[in-house]
C-alpha positions as semicolon CSV with decimal commas, in nm:
position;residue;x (nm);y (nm);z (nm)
1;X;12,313;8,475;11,394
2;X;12,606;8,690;11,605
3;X;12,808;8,342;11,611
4;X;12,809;8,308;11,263
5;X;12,925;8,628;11,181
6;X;13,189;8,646;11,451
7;X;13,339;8,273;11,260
8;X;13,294;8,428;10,922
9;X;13,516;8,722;11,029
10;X;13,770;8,468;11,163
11;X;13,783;8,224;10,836
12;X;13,810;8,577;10,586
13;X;14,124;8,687;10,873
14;X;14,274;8,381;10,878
15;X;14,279;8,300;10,522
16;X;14,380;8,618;10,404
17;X;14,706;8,587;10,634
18;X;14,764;8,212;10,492
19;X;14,702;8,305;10,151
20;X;14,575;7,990;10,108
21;X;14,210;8,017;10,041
22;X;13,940;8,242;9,862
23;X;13,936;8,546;9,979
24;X;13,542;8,667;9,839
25;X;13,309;8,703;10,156
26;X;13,218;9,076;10,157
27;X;13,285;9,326;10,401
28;X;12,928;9,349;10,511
29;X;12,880;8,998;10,620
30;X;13,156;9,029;10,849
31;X;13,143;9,119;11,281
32;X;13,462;9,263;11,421
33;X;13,397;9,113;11,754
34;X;13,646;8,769;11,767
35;X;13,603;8,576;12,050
36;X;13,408;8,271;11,864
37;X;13,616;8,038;11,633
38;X;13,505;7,719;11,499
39;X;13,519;7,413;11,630
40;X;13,800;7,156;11,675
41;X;13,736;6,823;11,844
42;X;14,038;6,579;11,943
43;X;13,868;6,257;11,985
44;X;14,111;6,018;12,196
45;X;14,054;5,669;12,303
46;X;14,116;5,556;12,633
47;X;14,412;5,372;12,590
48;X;14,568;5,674;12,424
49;X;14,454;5,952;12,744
50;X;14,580;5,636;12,977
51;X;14,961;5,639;12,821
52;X;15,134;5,919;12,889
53;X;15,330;5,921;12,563
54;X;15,030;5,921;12,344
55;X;14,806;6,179;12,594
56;X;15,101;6,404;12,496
57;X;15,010;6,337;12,076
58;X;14,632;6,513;12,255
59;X;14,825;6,778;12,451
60;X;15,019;6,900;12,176
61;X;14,716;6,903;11,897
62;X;14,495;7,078;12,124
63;X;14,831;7,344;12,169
64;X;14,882;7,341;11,829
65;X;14,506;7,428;11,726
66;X;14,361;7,610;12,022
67;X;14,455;7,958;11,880
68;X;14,279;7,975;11,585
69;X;13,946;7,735;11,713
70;X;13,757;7,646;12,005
71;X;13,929;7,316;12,125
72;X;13,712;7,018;12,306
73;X;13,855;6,664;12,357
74;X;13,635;6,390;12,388
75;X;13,711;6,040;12,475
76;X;13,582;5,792;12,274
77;X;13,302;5,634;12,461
78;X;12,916;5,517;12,434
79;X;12,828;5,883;12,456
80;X;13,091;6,000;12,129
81;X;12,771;6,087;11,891
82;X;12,580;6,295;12,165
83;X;12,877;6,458;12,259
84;X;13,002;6,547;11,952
85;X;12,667;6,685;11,896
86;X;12,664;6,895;12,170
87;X;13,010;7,019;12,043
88;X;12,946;7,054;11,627
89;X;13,264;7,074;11,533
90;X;13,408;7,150;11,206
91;X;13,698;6,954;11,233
92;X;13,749;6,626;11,435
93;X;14,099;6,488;11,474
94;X;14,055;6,127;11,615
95;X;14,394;6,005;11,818
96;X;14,425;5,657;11,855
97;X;14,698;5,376;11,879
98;X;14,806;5,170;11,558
99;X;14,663;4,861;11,713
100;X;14,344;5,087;11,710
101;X;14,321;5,198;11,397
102;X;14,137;4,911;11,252
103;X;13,840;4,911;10,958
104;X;13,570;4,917;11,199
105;X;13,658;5,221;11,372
106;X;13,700;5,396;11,007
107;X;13,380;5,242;10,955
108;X;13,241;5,409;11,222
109;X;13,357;5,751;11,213
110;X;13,194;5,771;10,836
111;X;12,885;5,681;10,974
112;X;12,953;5,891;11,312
113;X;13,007;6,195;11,045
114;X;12,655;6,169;10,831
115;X;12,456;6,096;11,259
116;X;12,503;6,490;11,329
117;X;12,140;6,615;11,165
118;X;11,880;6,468;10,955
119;X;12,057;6,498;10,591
120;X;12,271;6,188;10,431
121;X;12,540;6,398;10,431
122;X;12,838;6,444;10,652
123;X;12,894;6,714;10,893
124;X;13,237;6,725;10,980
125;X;13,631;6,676;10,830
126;X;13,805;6,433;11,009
127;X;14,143;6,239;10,985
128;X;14,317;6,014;11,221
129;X;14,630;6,069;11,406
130;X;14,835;5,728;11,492
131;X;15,185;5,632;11,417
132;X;15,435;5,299;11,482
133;X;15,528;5,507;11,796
134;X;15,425;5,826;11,983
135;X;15,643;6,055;11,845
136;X;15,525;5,951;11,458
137;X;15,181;6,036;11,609
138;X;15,368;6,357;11,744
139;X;15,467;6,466;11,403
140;X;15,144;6,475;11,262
141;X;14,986;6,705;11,507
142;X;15,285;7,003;11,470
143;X;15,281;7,037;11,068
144;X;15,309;7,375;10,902
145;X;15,073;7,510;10,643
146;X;15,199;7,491;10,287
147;X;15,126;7,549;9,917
148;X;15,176;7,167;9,723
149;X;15,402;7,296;9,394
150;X;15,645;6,983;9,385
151;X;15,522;6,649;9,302
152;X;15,563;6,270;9,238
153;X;15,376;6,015;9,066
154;X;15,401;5,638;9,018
155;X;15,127;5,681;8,813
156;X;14,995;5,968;8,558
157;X;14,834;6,259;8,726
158;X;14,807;6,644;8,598
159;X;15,134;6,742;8,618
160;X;15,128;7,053;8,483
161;X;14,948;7,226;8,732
162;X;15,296;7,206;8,986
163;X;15,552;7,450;8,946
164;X;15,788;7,098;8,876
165;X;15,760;6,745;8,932
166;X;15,823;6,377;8,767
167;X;15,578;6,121;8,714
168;X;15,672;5,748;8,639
169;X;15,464;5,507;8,429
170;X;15,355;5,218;8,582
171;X;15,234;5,049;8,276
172;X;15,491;5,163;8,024
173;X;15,896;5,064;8,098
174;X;16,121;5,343;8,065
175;X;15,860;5,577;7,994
176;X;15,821;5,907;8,246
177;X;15,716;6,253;8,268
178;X;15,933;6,579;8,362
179;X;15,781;6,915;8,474
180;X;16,080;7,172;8,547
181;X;15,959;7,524;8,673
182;X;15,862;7,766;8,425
183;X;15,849;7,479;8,120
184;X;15,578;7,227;8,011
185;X;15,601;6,896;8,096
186;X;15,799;6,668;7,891
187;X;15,784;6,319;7,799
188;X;16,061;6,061;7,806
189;X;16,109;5,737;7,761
190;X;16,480;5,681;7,921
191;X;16,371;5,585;8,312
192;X;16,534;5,290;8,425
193;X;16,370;4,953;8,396
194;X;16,387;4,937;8,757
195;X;16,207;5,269;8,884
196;X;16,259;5,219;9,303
197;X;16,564;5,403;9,350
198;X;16,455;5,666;9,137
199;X;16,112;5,750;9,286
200;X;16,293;5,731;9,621
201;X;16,520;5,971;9,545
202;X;16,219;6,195;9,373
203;X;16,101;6,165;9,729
204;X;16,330;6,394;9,907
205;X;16,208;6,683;9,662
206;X;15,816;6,589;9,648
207;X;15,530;6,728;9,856
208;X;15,267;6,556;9,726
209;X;15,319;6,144;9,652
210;X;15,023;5,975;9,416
211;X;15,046;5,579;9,337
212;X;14,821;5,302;9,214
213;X;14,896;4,956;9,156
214;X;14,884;4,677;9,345
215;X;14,969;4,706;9,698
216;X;14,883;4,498;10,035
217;X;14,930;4,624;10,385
218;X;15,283;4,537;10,397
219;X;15,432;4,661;10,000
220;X;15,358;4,852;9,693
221;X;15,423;4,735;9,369
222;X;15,556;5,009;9,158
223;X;15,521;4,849;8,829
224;X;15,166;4,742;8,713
225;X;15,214;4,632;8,349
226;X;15,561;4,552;8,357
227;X;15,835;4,415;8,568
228;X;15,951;4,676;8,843
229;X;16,042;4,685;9,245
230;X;15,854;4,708;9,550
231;X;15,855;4,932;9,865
232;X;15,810;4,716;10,190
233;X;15,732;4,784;10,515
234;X;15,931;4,577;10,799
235;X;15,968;4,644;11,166
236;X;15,823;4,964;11,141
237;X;16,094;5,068;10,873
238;X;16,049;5,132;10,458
239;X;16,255;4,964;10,221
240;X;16,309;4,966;9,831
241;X;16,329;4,664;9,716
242;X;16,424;4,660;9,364
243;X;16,381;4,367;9,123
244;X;16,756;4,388;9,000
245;X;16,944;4,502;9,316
246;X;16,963;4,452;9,682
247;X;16,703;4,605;9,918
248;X;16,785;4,930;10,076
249;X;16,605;5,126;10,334
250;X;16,440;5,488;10,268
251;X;16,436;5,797;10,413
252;X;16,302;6,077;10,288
253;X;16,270;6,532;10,419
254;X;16,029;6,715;10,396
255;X;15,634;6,720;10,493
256;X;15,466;6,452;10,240
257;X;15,113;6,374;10,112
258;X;15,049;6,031;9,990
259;X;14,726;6,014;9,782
260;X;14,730;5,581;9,755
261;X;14,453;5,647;9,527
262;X;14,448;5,308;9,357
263;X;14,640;5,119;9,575
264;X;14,434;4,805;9,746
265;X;14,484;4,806;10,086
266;X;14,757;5,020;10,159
267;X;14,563;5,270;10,388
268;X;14,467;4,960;10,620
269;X;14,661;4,986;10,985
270;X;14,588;4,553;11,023
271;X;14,905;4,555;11,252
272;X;15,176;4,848;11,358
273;X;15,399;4,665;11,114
274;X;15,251;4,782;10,795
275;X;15,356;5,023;10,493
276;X;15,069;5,323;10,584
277;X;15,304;5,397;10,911
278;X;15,625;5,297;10,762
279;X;15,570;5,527;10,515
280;X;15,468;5,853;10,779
281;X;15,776;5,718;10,989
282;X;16,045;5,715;10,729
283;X;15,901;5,909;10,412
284;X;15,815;6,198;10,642
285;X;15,443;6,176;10,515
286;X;15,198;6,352;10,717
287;X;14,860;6,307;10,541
288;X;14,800;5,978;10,355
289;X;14,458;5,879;10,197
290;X;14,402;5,504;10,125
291;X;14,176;5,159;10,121
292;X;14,131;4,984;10,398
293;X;14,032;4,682;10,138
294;X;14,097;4,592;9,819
295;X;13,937;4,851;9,539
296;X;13,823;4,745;9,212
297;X;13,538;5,033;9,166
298;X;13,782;5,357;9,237
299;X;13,501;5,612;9,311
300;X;13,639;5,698;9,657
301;X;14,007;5,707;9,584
302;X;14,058;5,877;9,274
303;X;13,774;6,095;9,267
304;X;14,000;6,324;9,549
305;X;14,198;6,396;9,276
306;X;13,886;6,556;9,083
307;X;13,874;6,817;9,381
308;X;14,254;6,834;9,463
309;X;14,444;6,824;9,213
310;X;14,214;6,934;8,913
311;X;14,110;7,220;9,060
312;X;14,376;7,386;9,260
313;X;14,383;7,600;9,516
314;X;14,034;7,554;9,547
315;X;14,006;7,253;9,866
316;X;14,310;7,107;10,090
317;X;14,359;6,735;10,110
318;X;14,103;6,701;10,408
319;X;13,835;6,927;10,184
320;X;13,896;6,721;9,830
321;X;13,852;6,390;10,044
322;X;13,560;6,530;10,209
323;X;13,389;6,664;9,890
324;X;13,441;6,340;9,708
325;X;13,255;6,143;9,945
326;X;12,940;6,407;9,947
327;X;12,942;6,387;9,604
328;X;12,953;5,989;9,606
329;X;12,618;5,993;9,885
330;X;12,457;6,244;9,658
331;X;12,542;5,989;9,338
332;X;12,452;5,678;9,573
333;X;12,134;5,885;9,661
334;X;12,009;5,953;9,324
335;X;12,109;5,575;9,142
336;X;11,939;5,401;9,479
337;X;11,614;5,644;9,407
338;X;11,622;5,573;9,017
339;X;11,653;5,178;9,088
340;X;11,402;5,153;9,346
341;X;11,148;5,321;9,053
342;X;11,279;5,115;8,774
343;X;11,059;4,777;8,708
344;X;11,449;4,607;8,619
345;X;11,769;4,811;8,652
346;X;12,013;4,714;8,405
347;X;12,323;4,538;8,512
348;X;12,543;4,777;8,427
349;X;12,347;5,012;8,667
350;X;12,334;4,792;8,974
351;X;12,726;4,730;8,942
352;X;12,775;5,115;8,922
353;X;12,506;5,130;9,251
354;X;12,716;4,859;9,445
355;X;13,030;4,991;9,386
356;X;12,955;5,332;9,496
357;X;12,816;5,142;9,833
358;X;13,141;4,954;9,854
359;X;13,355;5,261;9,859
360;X;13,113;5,483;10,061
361;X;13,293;5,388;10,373
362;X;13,675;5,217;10,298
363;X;13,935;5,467;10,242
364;X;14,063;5,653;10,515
365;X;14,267;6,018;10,592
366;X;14,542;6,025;10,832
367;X;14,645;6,350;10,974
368;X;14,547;6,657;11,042
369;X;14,205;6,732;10,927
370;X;14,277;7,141;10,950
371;X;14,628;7,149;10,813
372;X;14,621;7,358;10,495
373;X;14,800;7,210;10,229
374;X;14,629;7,294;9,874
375;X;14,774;7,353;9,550
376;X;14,874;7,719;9,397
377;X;14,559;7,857;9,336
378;X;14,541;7,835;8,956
379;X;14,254;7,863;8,685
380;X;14,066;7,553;8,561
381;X;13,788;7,573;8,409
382;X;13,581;7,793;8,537
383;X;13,538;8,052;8,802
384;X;13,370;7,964;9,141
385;X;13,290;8,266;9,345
386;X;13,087;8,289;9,712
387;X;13,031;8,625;9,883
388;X;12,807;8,693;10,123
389;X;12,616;9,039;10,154
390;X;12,298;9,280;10,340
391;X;11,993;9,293;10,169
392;X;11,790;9,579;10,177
393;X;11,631;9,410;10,440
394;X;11,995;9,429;10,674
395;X;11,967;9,024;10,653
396;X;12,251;8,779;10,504
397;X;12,264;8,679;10,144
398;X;12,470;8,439;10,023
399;X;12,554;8,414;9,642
400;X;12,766;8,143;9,480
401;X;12,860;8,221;9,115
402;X;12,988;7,964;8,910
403;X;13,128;8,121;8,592
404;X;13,232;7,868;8,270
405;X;13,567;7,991;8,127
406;X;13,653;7,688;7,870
407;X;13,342;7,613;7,687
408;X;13,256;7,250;7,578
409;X;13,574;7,180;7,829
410;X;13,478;7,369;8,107
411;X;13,419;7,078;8,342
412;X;13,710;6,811;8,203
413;X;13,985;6,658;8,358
414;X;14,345;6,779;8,248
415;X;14,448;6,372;8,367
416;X;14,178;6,153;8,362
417;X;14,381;5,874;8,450
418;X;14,241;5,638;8,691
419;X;13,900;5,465;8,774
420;X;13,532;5,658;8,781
421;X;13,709;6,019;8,715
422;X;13,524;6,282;8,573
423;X;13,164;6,381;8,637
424;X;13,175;6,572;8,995
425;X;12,925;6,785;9,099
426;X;13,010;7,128;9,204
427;X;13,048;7,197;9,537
428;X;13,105;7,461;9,783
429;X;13,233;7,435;10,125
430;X;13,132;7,706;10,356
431;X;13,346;7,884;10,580
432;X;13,154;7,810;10,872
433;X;12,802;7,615;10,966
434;X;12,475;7,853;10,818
435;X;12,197;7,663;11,033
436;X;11,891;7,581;10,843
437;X;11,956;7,708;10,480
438;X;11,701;7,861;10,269
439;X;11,758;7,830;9,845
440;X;11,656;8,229;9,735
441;X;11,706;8,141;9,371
442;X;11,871;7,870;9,160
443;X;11,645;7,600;9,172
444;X;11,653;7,525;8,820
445;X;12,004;7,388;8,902
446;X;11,828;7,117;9,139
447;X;12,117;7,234;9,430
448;X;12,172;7,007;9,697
449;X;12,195;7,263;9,990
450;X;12,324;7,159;10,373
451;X;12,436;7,369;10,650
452;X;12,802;7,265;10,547
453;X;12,794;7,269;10,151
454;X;12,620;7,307;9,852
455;X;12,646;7,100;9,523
456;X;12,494;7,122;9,200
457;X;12,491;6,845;8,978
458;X;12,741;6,857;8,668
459;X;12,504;6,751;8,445
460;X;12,280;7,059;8,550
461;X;12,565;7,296;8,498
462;X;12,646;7,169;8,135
463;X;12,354;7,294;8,037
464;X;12,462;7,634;8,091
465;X;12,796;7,671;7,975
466;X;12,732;8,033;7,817
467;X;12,672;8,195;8,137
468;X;12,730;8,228;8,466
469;X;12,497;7,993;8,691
470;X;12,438;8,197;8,999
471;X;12,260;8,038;9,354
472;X;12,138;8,218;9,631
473;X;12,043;8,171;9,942
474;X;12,035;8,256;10,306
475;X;11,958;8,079;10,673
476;X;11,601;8,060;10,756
477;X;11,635;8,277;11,076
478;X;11,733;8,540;10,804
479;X;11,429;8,422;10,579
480;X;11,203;8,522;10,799
């Protein structure tokens, strides 16, 4: 019980310096002693602890992260489950070469992530840190902590929650979207018919990069409906590649996001020659989330923006990615239960079943999994408060209030635009690990409850939209 008090007095201190997170754990919860922090695993393989170049991508993660948690690196091996294990970290960075970075081990660290305890659920955030050479890798492991106002689109998101930013169509020609600071955005319909120089110059401003359409490992198409360029990847460089002018290569300032979120493919690392590290190597992107395969179900990929970008302030882009998937194993959970008690599940159902399955496991994060980079925090629809406080009994009570502010609207997208948006449960990250969780009150709201989260269905929530829903709970070791 000591341990967890001593982390939850290191997450309040540390995000109250950032800025960057909720600030709402009380006082009383809180140990002054700080000699525990969280953990931080740096998972290498041995061909990147055997190169000196890439050890040094290790070296300077664990130097960059060692202040604020308790660093371990582990080398990938038989023993990486028990080990981790033995470890529980919160975050595990995974450093491998490109010619590494292949489906299966993606595949694997998903199902390495939900092997830590007996839930479904997954018990850690994790990325991957590669590059086209060492010192791409290098990059990724020495970014600074920053609030996303400034974005890009080549497709519609909800652009009004940046201070400024530009979105281009990729189904209507000529038609885009301006945000300047302090005004709404506004819609035009004078872009070019040929958007590729323009979005590469939009790059150079842009922290946060969001695109759909089709793509492959080595290009993006930027127009979906219409004719429009490409960006390409070759010999580890980015080009534009216009489809009325000559190619020309791009380079772009600045620390980058790229949410591919209906790209196909695009996130997969087949070769070191592909767009995923052409794009952290010459658009300065240090966190991109993508498919490793082609997507036609969406679930995975543009449900991040649910958590992101729709509700901001509130999760980085490791949180929102690692949210989105509980909330797909709860979904996957609950439609696998309701099948297997059904006489005949409707087609419809067992298409909505199977893709959830397909995407539990494709699309992958690169970077940083601990690099704080979420939105200004902002309202949305409603108010989601946890605090933690002493009983009368001296124990630990935790209380997560979830307050409606809109109404009928509470819970809806500003942009739904995109594939299987809308419909999220709630959830709650914790600041730290509360072992064996105990619900106090709130079951009426069927709560999921882990020793990492808690989520309550949407559809439980709607049914209380003239209130505030309020959960409790504490660990059993404070239960009893």
């Amino acid at each position: 019980m000591n341990r967890m008090k001593i982390q939850r007095f290191l997450i309040c201190a540390l995000l109250i310096v950032l800025g960057l997170g909720v600030k709402n754990l009380t006082q009383s919860c809180l140990a002054q002693d700080s000699s525990m922090k969280l953990g931080y695993a740096i998972v290498a393989t041995p061909a990147v602890m055997e190169d000196e170049q890439w050890k040094g991508v290790v070296d300077s993660l664990k130097a960059k992260r060692e202040a604020d948690y308790n660093v371990a690196t582990i080398l990938w091996d038989d023993n990486l489950l028990e080990t981790l294990k033995s470890v529980y970290p919160r975050y595990v960075a995974f450093v491998m070469k490109p010619e590494e970075a292949s489906i299966e081990r993606s595949v694997a660290i998903w199902r390495l992530s939900r092997q830590m305890n007996d839930d479904p659920y997954g018990d850690f955030l994790w990325g991957i840190i590669t590059g086209f050479e060492p010192k791409d890798a290098l990059r990724l492991t020495q970014v600074e902590d920053m609030l996303v106002t400034r974005a890009l689109g080549g497709t519609s998101i909800a652009l009004d929650y940046f201070e400024s930013g530009v979105v281009f169509d990729e189904g209507k020609k000529n038609h885009w979207r301006v945000k300047e600071p302090g005004q709404e955005a506004v819609d035009k319909n004078d872009a070019p018919d040929d958007t590729t120089h323009a979005i590469a110059e939009a790059l150079n401003d842009a922290q946060l990069f969001v695109t759909s359409g089709h793509a492959s490992e080595r290009n993006w198409s930027i127009g979906y409906a219409y004719k429009n360029g490409f960006f390409v990847a070759q010999n580890g460089n980015l080009y534009g590649a216009p489809s009325n002018d000559k190619p020309f290569e791009i380079h772009a300032q600045g620390s980058k996001i790229h949410l591919a979120s209906g790209n196909c493919l695009l996130g997969h690392v087949d070769k070191p020659d592909c767009l995923a590290l052409a794009l952290m190597r010459n658009a300065n992107v240090d966190m991109l989330v993508g498919y490793l395969v082609p997507t036609w179900f969406g679930y995975m990929g543009w449900g991040i923006q649910d958590y992101y970008i729709e509700q901001p302030g509130r999760y980085t882009v490791a949180e929102a990615f690692y949210a989105n998937n509980q909330a797909l194993l709860y979904l996957l959970e609950q439609e696998t239960t309701k099948a297997a008690s059904e006489e005949k599940a409707s087609q419809e159902n067992t298409q909505f079943r199977q893709g959830l399955a397909y995407d539990r496991d494709v699309v992958v994060l690169y970077g940083d999994p601990a690099w704080r980079n979420p939105l200004k925090t902002q309202d949305s629809g409603w108010k989601q408060e946890l605090v933690c406080e002493k009983n009368d009994a001296g124990k630990d009570v935790w209380r997560l209030t979830i307050t409606p502010l809109k109404g009928e609207k509470t819970y809806g997208l500003l942009d739904g635009n995109g594939s299987e948006r809308s419909g999220r449960p709630v959830i709650q990250i914790f600041p730290q690990k509360i072992d064996r969780p105990v619900l106090v009150e709130g079951s009426e709201f069927a709560p999921v409850l882990t020793e990492n989260f808690i989520l309550i269905p949407l559809k439980e929530l709607q049914k209380n939209l003239d209130q505030p829903t309020v959960i409790t709970f504490t660990s059993q070791d404070d239960a009893n």
